[in-house]
C-alpha positions, 0 to 999 in steps of 0.5 A, spaced: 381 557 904 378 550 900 375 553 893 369 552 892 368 546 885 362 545 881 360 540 876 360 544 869 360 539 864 358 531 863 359 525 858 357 518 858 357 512 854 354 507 857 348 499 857 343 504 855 346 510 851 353 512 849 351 520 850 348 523 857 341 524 853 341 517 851 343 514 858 338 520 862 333 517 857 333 510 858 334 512 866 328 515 866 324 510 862 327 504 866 331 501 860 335 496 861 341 494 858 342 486 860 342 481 854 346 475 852 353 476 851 355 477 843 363 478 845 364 470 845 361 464 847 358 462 853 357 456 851 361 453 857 360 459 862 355 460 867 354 466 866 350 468 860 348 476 861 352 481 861 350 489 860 354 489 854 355 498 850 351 497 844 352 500 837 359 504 839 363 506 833 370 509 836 372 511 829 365 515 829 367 519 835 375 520 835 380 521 830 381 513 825 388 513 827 387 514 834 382 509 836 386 504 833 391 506 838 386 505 843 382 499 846 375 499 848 376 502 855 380 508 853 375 509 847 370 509 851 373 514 856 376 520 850 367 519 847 365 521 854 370 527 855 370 529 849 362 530 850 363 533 857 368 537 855 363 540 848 358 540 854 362 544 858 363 549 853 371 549 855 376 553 849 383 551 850 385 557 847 383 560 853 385 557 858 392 555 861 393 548 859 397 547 865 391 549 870 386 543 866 387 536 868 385 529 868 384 524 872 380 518 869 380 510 874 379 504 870 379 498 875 382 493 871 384 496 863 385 492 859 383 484 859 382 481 852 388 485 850 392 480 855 388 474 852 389 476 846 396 477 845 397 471 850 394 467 844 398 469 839 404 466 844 401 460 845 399 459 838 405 463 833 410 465 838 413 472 842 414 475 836 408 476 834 406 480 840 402 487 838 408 492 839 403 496 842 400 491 847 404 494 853 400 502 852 393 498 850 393 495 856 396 499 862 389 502 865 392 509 866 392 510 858 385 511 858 387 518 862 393 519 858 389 518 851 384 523 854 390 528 856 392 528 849 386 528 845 384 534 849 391 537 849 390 537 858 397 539 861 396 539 868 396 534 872 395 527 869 393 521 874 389 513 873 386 512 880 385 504 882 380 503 887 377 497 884 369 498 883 370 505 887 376 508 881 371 512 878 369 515 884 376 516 887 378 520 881 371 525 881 373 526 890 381 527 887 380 532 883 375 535 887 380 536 892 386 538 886 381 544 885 380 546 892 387 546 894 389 550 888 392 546 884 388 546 878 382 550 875 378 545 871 379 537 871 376 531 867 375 526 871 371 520 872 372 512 870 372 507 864 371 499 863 371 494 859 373 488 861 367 483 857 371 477 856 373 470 857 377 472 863 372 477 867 367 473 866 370 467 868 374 470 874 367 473 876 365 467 876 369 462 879 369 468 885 361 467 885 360 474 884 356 474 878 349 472 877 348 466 873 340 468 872 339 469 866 332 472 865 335 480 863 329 484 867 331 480 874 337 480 874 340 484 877 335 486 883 340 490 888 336 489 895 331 484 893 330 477 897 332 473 892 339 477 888 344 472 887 350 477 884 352 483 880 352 482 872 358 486 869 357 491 865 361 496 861 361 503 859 365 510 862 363 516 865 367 523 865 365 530 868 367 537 868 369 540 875 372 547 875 372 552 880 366 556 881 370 563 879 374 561 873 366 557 872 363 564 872 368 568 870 367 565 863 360 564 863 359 557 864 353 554 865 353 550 872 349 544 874 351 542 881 356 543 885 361 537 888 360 540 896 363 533 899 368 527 900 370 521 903 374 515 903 375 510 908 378 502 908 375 497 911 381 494 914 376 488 914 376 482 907 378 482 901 371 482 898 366 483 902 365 490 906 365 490 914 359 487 916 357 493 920 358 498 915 362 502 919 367 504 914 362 506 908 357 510 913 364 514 915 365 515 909 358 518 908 359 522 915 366 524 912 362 527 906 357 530 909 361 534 914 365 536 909 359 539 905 356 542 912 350 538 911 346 534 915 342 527 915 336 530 915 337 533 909 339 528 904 333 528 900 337 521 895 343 515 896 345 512 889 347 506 893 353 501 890 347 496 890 350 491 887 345 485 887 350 481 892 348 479 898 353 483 902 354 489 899 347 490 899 345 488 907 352 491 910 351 497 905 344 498 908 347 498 914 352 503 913 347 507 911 343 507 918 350 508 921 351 514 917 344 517 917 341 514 923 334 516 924 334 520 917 336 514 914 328 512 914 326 517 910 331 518 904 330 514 898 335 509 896 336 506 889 341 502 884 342 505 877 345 497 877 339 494 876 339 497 869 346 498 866 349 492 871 356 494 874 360 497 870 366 495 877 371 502 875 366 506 871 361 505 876 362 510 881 363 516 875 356 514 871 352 513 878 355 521 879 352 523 872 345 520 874 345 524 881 347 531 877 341 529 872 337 527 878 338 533 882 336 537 875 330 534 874 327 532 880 326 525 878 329 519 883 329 513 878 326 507 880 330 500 882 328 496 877 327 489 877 327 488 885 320 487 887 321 483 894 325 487 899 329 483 903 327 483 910 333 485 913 335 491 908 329 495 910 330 502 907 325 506 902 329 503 895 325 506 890 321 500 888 316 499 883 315 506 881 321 512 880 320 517 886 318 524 883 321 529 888 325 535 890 332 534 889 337 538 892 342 534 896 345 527 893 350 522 896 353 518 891 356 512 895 362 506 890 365 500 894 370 497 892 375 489 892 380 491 897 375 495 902 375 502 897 369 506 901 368 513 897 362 518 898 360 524 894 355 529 895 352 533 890 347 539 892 343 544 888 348 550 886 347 556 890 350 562 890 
């Protein structure tokens, strides 16, 4: 018998707050955190946005000596879960360290790490290397960091699935709760890779949007995107174990009722073009959670602001939903806060919780002509102010990675 997995416990830092009430706030406001890149020169870059983390201080949220042993997407991934597990209101003295676990994904770690040590052997040799390049680097560090700062025995992974990391890591840990070999894990996902490198190698892939007017973009589903704007930032959540969760009086937010993950089988970049491995996904997900089409209320797409993802994601909606499709509402937290690629899926699955909480569908904001061929309800010029009891969260990632999560309202 699969046990049943709640969510108890959310943090976030993120383009338009470091905390979930700030981000939540921004969110509902239609805030959005595109500007100029401060973290180099892009003077001969194409790209000139980016959603940069703003006023996030490490020292500020963790111990001095810890954060100086950490780069920017283990910073950002020890302030989240130390928010969600306050949230959560978890006593380690409690509990048996070896039932908590963590599992926290990162796309990519550490590239300014790389370039800056790459640096120092070009410019004054070897020798000079940080001799902590190798841990600062390692994008399993941000789960690893975590687990120490929270004294988290259990089992302790870094899933890699490219922009579905964040995802995969919140459907892995559900399932290392249902099959018993956990009672509670931290989970979700970290980036930052704001630099030289990532924006180049976007670039030259021409992923990225070279539109430099911050409100347009990134415009997911509108006719005239033309890429995604990297973004940076990290999303953490507390999923335990309904019993264990009520047994110690726990506030609950949402249970995680639902997940599925395919592989396209098809291109390194860009999803199957009839969506049929995302929409199996979604299916996966749903027949798991024993929900159907008709009553998913809400879809936080990958919604990228690529052409692809949003015209084969959308199809892979239809594939999933069929007629039900017409009457869910889709949108994109991207268009505010940019793609945050390992951290993405685990950020947009807060927004679903919230969403579900408050009843409240955040508008797409940006997108103001739908392309034709996409054709669904995207949330457009408004937020979309409903019931909210069922929500799929969908991640897709380089490689052919297709991750959905669903999400209903916590009944007993």
């Amino acid at each position: 018998m699969k046990r049943r997995v709640v969510v108890t416990g959310m943090g976030a830092v993120t383009p338009i707050g470091n905390t979930v009430e700030e981000f939540w706030n921004g969110i509902k406001t239609g805030k959005v955190g595109i500007g100029p890149i401060t973290k180099f020169d892009t003077t001969d870059y194409k790209v000139k946005l980016a959603a940069e983390v703003k006023d996030f201080v490490g020292k500020e949220r963790m111990d001095f000596k810890a954060a100086k042993r950490m780069e920017l997407f283990s910073q950002y991934a020890v302030a989240a879960a130390k928010e969600a597990f306050a949230d959560a209101g978890l006593d380690m003295e409690q509990e048996d360290p070896y039932r908590v676990g963590t599992i926290i994904g990162s796309g990519i770690g550490s590239l300014s790490c790389v370039e800056q040590n790459y640096d120092k052997i070009q410019t004054k040799g070897p020798a000079r290397v940080n001799p902590l390049m190798v841990p600062l680097m390692i994008s399993n560090m941000a789960a690893g960091n975590v687990s120490i700062q929270l004294g988290l025995k259990g089992k302790c992974t870094d899933v890699v699935t490219a922009c579905a990391s964040g995802s995969n890591s919140i459907g892995d840990a559900l399932r290392a709760i249902q099959y018993g070999d956990l009672d509670v894990c931290v989970a979700g996902g970290t980036e930052s890779c704001i630099c030289p490198t990532g924006i180049a190698g976007f670039t030259a892939l021409t992923a990225l949007s070279t539109n430099e007017d911050p409100m347009t973009a990134s415009r997911p589903f509108d006719q005239d995107r033309d890429g995604f704007v990297l973004g940076e930032g990290a999303g953490i959540v507390v999923l335990e174990e309904l019993e264990h969760a009520k047994a110690r009086g726990a506030k609950i937010y949402a249970e995680l009722a639902g997940y599925g993950s395919t592989g396209d089988a098809y291109h390194i970049t860009s999803p199957a073009e009839n969506g049929e491995g995302a929409g199996m996904a979604m299916k996966l997900a749903m027949k798991e959670a024993g929900v159907a089409p008709e009553e998913v209320d809400y879809i936080n797409a990958h919604g990228t602001s690529t052409h692809h993802n949003d015209l084969f994601e959308t199809r892979a909606i239809c594939y999933a939903l069929g007629d039900a499709a017409e009457n869910v509402v889709v949108n994109s937290t991207k268009s505010m806060i940019g793609h945050l690629l390992g951290a993405a899926g685990a950020v947009e699955f807060v927004v679903c919780v919230k969403s579900i909480l408050d009843n409240f569908i955040h508008q797409t904001v940006g997108t103001k002509n739908v392309d034709p061929e996409c054709g669904l309800n995207y949330a457009v010029g408004a937020p979309v102010e409903k019931e909210v009891n069922c929500v799929i969260s969908n991640s897709l990632g380089f490689g052919g990675h297709n991750v959905s999560l669903l999400v209903k309202r916590f009944e007993e």
